[in-house]
C-alpha positions in Angstrom: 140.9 73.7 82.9 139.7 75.0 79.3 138.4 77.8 77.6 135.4 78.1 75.4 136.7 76.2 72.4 136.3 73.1 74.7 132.0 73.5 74.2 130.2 71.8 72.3 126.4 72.4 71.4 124.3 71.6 74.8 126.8 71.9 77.1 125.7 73.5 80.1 128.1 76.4 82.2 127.4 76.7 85.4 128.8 80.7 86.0 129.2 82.0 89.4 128.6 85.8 89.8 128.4 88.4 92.6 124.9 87.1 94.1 124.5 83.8 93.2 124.8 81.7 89.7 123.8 81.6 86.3 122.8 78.7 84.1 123.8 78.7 80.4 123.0 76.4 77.5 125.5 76.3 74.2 122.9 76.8 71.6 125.3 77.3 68.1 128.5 78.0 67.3 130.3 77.7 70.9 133.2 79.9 70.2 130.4 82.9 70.1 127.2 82.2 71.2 125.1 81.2 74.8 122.4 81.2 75.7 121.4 82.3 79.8 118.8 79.7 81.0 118.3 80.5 84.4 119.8 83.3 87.2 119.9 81.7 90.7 119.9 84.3 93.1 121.7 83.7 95.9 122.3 80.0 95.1 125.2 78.5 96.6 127.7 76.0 94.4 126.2 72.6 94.9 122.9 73.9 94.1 123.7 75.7 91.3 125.4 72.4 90.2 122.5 70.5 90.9 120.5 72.3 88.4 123.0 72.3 85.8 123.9 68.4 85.9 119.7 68.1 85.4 119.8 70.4 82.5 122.9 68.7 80.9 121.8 65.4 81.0 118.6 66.4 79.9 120.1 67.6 76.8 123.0 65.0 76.6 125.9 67.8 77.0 129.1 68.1 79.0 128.9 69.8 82.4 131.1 72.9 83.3 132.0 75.6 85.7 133.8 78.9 86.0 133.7 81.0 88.7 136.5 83.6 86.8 136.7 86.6 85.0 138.7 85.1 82.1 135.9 82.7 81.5 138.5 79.0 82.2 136.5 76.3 82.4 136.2 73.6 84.6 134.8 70.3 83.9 132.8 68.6 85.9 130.6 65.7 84.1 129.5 65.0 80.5 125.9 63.4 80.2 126.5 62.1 76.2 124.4 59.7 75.2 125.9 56.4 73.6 124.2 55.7 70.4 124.9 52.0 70.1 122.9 51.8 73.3 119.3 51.2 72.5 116.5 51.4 75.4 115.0 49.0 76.7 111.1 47.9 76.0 
């Protein structure tokens, strides 16, 4: 478990709520600032998961989820890229 010092920019929370989930993206200074990407409705976890793990590695950030009012975190899966890998052509 952590707390919000753990982010970094482009991590992704996954937040659970009353009816369903919401999405957010770490868009500057993580101690202070998200930034809500999407509210699922009545989404259950692994969904809501699902569509977190495709934002984070989209963005190359760390993976998390809380499902708390005092806002631990969970880790789940970081997506960071590894510069000394180059793509293949």
């Amino acid at each position: 478990m952590a707390d919000r010092r753990a982010l970094d920019v482009d991590d992704v929370v996954v937040s659970k709520v009353q009816d369903g989930h919401l999405l957010w993206i770490v868009t500057a200074d993580p101690s202070d600032r998200l930034s809500l990407m999407y509210r699922g409705n009545e989404w259950n976890v692994q969904y809501a998961v699902a569509r977190g793990a495709g934002l984070a590695s989209g963005r190359g950030g760390n993976l998390w989820y809380t499902a708390d009012e005092t806002g631990t975190l969970e880790y789940l899966e970081t997506f960071r890229r590894d510069p000394r890998v180059t793509p293949l052509t």
